[in-house]
N, CA, C and O atoms as a MOPAC input file, in Angstrom:
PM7 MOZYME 1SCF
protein

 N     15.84400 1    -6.15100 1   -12.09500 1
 C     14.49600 1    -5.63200 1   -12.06700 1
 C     13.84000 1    -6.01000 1   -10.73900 1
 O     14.04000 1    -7.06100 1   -10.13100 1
 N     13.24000 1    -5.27000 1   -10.46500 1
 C     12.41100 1    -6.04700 1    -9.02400 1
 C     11.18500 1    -6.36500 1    -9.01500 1
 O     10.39800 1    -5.65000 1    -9.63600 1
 N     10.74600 1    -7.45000 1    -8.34900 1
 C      9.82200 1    -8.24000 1    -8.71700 1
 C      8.79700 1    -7.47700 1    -7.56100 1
 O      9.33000 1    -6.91000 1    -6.60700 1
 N      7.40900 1    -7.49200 1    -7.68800 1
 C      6.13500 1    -7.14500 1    -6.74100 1
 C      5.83800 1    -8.65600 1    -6.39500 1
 O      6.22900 1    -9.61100 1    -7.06600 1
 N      5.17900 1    -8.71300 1    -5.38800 1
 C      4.22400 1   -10.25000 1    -5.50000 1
 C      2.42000 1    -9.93000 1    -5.70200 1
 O      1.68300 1    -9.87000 1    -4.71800 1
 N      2.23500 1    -9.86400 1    -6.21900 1
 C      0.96600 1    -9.78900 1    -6.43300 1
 C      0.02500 1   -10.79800 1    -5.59200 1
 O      0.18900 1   -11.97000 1    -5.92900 1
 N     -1.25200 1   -10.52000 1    -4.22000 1
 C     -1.58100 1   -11.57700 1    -3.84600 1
 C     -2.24100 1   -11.97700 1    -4.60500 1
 O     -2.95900 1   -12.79600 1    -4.03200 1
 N     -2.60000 1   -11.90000 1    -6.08500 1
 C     -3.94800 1   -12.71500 1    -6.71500 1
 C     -2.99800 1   -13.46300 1    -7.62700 1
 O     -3.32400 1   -14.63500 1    -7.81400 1
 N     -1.78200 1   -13.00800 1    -8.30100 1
 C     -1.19400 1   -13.40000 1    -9.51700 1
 C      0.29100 1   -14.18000 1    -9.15300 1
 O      0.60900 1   -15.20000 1    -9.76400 1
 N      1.18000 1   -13.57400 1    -8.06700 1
 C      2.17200 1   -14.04700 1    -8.07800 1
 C      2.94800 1   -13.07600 1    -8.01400 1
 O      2.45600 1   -11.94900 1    -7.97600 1
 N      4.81900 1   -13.30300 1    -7.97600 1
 C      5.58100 1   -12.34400 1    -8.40400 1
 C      5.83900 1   -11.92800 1    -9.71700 1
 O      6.20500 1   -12.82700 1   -10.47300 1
 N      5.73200 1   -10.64800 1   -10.25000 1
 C      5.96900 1   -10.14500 1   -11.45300 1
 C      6.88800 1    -9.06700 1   -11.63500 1
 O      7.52900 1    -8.74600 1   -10.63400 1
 N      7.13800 1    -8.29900 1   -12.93000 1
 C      8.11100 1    -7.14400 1   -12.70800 1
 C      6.70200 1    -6.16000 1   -12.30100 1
 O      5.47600 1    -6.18600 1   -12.40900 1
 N      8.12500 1    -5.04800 1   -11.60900 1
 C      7.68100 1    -3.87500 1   -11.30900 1
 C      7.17300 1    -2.88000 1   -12.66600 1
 O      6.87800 1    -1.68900 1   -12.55700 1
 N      7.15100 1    -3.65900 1   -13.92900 1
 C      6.58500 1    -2.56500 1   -14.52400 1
 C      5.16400 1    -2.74200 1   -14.72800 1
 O      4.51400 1    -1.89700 1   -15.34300 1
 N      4.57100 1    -3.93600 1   -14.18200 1
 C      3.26800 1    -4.00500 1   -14.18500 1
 C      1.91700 1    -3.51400 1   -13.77600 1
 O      0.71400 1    -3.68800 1   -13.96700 1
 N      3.06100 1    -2.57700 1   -12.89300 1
 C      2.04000 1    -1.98400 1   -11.16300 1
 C      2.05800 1    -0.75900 1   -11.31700 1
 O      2.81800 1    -0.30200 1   -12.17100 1
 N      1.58400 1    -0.25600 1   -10.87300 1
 C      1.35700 1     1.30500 1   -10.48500 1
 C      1.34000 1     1.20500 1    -9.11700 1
 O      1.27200 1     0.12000 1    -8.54100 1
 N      1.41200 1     2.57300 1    -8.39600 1
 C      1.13600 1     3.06100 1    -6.81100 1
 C      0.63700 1     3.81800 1    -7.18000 1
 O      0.73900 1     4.53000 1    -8.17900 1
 N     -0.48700 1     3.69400 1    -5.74500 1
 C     -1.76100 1     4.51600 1    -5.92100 1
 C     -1.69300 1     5.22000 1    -4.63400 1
 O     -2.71100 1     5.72800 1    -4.16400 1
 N     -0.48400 1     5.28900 1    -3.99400 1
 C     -0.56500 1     6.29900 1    -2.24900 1
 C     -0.85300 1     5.70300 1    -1.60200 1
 O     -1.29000 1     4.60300 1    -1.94100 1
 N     -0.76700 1     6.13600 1    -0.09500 1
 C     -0.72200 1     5.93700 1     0.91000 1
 C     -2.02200 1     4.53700 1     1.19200 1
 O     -3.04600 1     4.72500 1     0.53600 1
 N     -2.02300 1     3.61400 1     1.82100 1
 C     -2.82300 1     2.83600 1     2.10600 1
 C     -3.58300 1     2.90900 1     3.31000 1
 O     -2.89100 1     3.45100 1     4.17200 1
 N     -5.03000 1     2.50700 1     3.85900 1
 C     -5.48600 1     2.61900 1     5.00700 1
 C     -5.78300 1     4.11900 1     5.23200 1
 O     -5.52900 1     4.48100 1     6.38100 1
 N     -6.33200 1     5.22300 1     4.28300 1
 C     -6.71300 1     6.01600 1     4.22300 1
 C     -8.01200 1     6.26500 1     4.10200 1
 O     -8.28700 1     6.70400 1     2.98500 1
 N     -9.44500 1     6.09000 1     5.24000 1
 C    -10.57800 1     6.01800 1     5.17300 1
 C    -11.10600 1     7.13500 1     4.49700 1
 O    -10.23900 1     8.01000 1     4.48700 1
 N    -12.42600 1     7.61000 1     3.76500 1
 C    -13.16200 1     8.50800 1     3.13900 1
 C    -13.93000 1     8.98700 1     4.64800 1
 O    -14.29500 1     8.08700 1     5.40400 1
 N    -14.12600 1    10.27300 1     4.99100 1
 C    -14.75400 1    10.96000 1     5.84800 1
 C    -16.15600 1    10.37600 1     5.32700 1
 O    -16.45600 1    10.28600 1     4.13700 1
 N    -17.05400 1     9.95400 1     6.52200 1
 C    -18.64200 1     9.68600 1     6.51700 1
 C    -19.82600 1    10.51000 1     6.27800 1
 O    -20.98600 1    10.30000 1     5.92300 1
 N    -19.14800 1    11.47800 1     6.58500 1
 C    -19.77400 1    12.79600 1     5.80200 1
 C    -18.62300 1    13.70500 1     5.35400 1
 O    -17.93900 1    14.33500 1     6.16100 1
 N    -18.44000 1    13.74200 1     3.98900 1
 C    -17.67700 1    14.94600 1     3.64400 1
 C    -18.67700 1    16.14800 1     3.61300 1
 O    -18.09100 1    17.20600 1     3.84300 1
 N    -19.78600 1    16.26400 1     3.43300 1
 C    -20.35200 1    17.63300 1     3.47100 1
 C    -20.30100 1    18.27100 1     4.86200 1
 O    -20.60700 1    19.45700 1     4.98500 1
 N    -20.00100 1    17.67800 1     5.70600 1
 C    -19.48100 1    18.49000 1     7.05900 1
 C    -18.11500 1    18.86800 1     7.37100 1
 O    -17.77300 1    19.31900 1     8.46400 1
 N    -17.37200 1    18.68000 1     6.41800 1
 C    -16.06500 1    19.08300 1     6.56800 1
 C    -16.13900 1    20.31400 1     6.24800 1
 O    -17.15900 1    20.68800 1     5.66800 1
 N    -15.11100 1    21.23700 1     6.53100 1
 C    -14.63000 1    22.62100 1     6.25500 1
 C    -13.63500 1    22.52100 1     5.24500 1
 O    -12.85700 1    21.57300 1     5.35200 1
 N    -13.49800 1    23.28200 1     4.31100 1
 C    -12.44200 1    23.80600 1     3.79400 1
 C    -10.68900 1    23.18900 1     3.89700 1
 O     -9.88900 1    22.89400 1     3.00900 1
 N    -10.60900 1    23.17800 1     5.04600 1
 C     -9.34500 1    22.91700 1     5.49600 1
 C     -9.17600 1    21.48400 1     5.96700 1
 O     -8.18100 1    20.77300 1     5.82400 1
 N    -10.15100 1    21.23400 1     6.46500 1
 C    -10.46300 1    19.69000 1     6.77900 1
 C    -10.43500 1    18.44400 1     5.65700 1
 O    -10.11000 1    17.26000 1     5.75100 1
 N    -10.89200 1    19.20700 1     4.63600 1
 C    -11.24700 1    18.68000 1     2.89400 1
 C    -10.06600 1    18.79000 1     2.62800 1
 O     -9.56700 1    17.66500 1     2.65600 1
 N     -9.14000 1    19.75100 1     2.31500 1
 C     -7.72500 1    19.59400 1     2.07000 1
 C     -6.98100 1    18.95200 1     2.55800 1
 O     -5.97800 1    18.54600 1     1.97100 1
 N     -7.28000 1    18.66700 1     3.82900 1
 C     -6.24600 1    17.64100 1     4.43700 1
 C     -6.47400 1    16.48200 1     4.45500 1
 O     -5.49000 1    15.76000 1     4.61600 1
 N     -7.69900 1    15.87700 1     4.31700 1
 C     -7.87500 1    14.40900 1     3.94900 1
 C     -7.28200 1    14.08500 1     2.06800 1
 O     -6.70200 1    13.11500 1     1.57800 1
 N     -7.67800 1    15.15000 1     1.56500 1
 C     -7.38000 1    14.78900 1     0.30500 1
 C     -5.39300 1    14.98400 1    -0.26300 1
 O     -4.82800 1    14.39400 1    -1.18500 1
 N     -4.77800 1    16.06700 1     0.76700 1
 C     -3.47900 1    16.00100 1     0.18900 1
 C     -2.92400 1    15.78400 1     1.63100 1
 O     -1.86100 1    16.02200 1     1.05700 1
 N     -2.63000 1    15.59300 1     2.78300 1
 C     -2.33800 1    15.40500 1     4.00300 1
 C     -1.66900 1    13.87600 1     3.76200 1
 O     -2.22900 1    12.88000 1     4.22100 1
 N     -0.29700 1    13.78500 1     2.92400 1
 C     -0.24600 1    11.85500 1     3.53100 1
 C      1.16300 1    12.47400 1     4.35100 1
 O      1.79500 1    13.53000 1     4.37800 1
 N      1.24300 1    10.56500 1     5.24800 1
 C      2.62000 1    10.52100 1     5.63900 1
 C      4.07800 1    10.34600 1     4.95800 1
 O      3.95500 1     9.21100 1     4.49900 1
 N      5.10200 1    10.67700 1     4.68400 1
 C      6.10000 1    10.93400 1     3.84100 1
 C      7.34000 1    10.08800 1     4.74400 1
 O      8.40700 1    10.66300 1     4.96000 1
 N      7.12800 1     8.86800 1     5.17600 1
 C      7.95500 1     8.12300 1     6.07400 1
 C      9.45600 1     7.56100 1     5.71300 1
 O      9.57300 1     7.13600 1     4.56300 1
 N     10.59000 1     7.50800 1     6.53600 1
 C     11.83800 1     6.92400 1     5.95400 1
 C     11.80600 1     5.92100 1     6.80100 1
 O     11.96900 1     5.90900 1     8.02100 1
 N     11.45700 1     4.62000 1     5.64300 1
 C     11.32400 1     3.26200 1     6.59400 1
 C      9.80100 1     2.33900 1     6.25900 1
 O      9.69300 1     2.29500 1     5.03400 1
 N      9.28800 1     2.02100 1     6.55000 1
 C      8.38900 1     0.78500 1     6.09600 1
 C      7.07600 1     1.49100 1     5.93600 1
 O      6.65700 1     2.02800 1     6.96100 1
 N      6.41900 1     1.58700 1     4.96500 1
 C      5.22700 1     2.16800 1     4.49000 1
 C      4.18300 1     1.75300 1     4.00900 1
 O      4.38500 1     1.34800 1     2.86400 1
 N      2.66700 1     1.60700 1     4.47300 1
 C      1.90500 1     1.26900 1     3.94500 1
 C      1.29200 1     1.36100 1     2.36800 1
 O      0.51200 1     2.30600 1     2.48300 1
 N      1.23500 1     1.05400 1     1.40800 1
 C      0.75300 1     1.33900 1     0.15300 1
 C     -0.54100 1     0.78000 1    -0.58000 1
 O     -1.13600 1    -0.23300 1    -0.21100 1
 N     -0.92500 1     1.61700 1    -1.73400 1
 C     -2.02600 1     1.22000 1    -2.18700 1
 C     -1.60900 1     0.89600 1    -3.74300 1
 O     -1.11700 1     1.82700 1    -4.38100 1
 N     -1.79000 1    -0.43500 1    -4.41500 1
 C     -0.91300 1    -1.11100 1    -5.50000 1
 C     -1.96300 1    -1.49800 1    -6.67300 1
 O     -3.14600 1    -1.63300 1    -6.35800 1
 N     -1.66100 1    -1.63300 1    -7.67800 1
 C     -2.34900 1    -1.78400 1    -8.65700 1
 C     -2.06800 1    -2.59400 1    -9.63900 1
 O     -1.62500 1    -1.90600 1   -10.55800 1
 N     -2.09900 1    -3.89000 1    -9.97500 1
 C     -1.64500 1    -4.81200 1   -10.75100 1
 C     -2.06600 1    -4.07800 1   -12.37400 1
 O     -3.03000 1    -4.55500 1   -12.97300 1
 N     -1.66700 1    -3.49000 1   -12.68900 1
 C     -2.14800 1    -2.73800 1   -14.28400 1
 C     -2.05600 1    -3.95000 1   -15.10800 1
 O     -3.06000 1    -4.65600 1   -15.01100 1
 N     -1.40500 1    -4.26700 1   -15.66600 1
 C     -0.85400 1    -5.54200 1   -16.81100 1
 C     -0.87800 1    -6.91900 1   -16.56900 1
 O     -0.45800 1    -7.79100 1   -17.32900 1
 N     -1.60800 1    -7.13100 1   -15.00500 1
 C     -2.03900 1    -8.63700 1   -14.80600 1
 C     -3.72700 1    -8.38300 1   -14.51300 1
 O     -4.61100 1    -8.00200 1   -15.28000 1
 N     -3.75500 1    -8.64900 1   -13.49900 1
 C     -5.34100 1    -8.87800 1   -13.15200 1
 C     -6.01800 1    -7.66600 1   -12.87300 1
 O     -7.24100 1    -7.56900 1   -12.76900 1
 N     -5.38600 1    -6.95100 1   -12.78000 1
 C     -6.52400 1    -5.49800 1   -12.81800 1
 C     -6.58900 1    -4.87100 1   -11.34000 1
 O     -6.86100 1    -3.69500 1   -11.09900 1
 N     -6.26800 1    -5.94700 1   -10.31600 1
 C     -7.20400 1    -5.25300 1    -8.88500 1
 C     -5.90400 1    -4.66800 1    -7.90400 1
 O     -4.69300 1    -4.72500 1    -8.11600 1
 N     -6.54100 1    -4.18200 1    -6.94100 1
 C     -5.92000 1    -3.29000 1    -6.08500 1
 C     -5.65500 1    -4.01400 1    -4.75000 1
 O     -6.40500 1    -4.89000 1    -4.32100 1
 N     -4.54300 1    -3.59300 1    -4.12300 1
 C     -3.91700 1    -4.43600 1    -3.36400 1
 C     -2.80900 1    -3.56700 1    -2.30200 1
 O     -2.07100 1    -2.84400 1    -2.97100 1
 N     -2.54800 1    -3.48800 1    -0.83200 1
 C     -1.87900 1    -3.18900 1    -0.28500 1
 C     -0.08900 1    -3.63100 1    -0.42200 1
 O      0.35500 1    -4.61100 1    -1.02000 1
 N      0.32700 1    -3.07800 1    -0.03000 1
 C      2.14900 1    -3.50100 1     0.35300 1
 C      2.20300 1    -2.28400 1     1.31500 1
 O      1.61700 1    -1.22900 1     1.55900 1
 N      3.39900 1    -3.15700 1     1.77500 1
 C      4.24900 1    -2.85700 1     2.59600 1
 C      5.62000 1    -2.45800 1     1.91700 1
 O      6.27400 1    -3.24300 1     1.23000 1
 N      5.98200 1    -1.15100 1     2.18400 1
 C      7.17400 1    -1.02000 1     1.26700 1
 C      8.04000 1    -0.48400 1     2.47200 1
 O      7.61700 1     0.07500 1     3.48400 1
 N      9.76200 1    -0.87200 1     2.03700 1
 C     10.78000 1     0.47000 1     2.88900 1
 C     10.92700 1     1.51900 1     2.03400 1
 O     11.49600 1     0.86100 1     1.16300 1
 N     10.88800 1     2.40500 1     1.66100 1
 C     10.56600 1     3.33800 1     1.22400 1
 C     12.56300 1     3.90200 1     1.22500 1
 O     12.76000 1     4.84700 1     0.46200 1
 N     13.55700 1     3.50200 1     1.80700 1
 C     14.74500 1     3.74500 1     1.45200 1
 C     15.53900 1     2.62800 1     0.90300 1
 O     16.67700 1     2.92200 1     0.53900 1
 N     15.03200 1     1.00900 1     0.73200 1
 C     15.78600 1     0.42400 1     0.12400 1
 C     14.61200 1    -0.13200 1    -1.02900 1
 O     15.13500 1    -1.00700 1    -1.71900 1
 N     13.80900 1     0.01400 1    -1.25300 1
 C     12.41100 1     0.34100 1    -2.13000 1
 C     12.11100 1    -1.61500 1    -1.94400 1
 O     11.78300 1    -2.42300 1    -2.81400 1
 N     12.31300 1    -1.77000 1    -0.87800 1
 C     12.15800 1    -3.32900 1    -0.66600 1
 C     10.94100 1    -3.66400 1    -0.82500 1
 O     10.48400 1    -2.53700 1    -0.63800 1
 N      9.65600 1    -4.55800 1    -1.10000 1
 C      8.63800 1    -4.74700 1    -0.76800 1
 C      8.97400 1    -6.10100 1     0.79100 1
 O      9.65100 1    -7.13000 1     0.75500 1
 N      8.46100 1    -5.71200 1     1.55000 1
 C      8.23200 1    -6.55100 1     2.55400 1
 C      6.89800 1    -7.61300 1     2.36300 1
 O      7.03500 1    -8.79200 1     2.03600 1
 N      5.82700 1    -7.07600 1     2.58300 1
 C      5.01600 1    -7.81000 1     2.52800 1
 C      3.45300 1    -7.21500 1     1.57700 1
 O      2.91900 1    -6.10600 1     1.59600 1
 N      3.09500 1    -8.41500 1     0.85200 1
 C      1.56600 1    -7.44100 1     0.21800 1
 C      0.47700 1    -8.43700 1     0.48200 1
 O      0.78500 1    -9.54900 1     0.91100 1
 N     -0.95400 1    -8.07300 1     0.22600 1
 C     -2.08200 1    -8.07300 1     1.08200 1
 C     -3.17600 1    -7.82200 1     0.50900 1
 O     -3.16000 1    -6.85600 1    -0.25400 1
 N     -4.11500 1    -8.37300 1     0.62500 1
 C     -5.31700 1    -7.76800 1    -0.19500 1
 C     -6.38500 1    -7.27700 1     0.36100 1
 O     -6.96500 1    -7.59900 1     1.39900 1
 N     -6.60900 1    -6.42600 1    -0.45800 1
 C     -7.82000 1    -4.85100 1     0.42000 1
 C     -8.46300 1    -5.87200 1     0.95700 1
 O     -8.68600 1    -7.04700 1     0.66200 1
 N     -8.81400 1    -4.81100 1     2.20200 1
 C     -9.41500 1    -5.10600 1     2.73400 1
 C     -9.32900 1    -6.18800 1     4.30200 1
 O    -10.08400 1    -6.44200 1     5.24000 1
 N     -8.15100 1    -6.51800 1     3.93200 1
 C     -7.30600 1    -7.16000 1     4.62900 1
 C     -6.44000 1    -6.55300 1     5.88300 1
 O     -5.77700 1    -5.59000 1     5.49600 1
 N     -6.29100 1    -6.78400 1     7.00800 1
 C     -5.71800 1    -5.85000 1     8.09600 1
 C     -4.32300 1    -6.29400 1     7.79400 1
 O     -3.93900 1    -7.39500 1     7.40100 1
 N     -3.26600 1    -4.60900 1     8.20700 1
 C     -2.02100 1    -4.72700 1     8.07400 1
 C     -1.63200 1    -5.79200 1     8.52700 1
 O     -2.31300 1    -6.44200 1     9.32000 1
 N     -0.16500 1    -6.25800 1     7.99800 1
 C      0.30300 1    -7.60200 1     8.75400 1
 C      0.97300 1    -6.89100 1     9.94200 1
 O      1.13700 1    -5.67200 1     9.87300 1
 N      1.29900 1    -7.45600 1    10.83400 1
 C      2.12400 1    -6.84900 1    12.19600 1
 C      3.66400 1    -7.37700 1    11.83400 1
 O      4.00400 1    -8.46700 1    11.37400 1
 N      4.47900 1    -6.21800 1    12.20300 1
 C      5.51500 1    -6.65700 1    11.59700 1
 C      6.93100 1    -6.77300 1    12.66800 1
 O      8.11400 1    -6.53200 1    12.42700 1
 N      6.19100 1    -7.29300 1    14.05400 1
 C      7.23700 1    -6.96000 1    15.13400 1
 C      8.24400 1    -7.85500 1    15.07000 1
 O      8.23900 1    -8.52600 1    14.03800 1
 N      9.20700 1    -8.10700 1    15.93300 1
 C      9.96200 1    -8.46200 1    15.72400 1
 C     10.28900 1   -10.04200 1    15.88200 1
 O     11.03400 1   -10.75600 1    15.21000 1
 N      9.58000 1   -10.30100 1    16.85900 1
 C      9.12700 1   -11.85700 1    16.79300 1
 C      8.90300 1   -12.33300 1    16.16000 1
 O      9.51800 1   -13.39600 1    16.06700 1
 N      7.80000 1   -12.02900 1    15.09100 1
 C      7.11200 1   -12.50900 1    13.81000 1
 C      8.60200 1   -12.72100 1    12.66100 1
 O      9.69400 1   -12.26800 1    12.31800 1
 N      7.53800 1   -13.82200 1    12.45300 1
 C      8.61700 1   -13.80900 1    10.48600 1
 C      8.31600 1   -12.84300 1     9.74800 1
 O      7.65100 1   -11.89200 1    10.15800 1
 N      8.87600 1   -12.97500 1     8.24600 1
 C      8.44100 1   -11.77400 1     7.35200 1
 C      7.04500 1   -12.43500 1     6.58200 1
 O      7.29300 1   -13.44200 1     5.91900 1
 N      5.97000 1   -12.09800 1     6.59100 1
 C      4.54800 1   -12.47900 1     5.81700 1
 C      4.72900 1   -12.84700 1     4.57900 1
 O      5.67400 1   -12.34200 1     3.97300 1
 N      4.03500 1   -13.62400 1     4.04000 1
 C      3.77000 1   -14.04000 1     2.98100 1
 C      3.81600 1   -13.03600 1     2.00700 1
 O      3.43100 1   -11.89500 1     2.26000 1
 N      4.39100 1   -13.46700 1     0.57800 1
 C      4.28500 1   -11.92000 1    -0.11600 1
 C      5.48400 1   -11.33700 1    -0.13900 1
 O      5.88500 1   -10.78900 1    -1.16600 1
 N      6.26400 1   -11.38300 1     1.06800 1
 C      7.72200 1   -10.57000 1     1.52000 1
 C      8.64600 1   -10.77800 1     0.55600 1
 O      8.19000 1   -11.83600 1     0.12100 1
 N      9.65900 1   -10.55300 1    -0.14500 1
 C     10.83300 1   -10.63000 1    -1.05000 1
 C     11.66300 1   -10.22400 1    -0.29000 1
 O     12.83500 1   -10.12300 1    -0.65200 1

C-alpha cells in the first residue's frame, strides 16, 4: 500500500486522501473580466506532466485539511508534501529530498 505523509498527521495509507488537481493554481482577481475562453481555460486548462508534479491533497479520514505534494506522476512516488500556503520546495539537485519525501 503506499503511504502519503500528511504535514499535520503523519504517514498514512493512500486510502485516506483524495486529489484535488493541479496545485499553485491562482483564482483570476477579477473573473468578471474574463471572456469566455479565458474562463475556460483557467477552469479546465491544467498541466498533464510525465515526471514530478505539483498537487492539491486532501487528508479525508484524518484531519480534514488540504495540503500540497509533490508527486512523479510515472512511478506515483510522493516526493515531498507541504502545507498551503507554503512555497514549493526546490527540488534541484544539490538539495536533499524535503521533509515529507518517501
Amino acid at each position: 500500500m503506499l503511504l502519503v505523509t500528511c504535514p499535520y498527521c503523519g504517514a498514512r495509507p493512500e486510502i485516506e486522501f483524495h486529489c484535488g488537481g493541479e496545485a499553485h493554481i491562482a483564482r483570476p482577481e477579477t473573473p468578471a473580466a474574463l471572456d469566455d475562453a479565458d474562463w475556460a481555460s483557467y477552469l479546465y486548462t491544467r498541466a498533464n506532466p510525465k515526471g514530478v508534479h505539483a498537487e492539491r491533497w486532501r487528508h479525508v479520514h484524518g484531519c480534514g485539511r488540504w495540503f500540497n505534494a509533490l508527486r512523479n506522476t510515472v512511478s506515483d512516488r510522493f516526493i515531498a508534501t507541504y502545507k498551503m500556503g507554503e512555497p514549493r520546495p526546490d527540488l534541484s539537485p544539490s538539495q536533499p529530498t524535503p521533509a515529507g519525501g518517501q
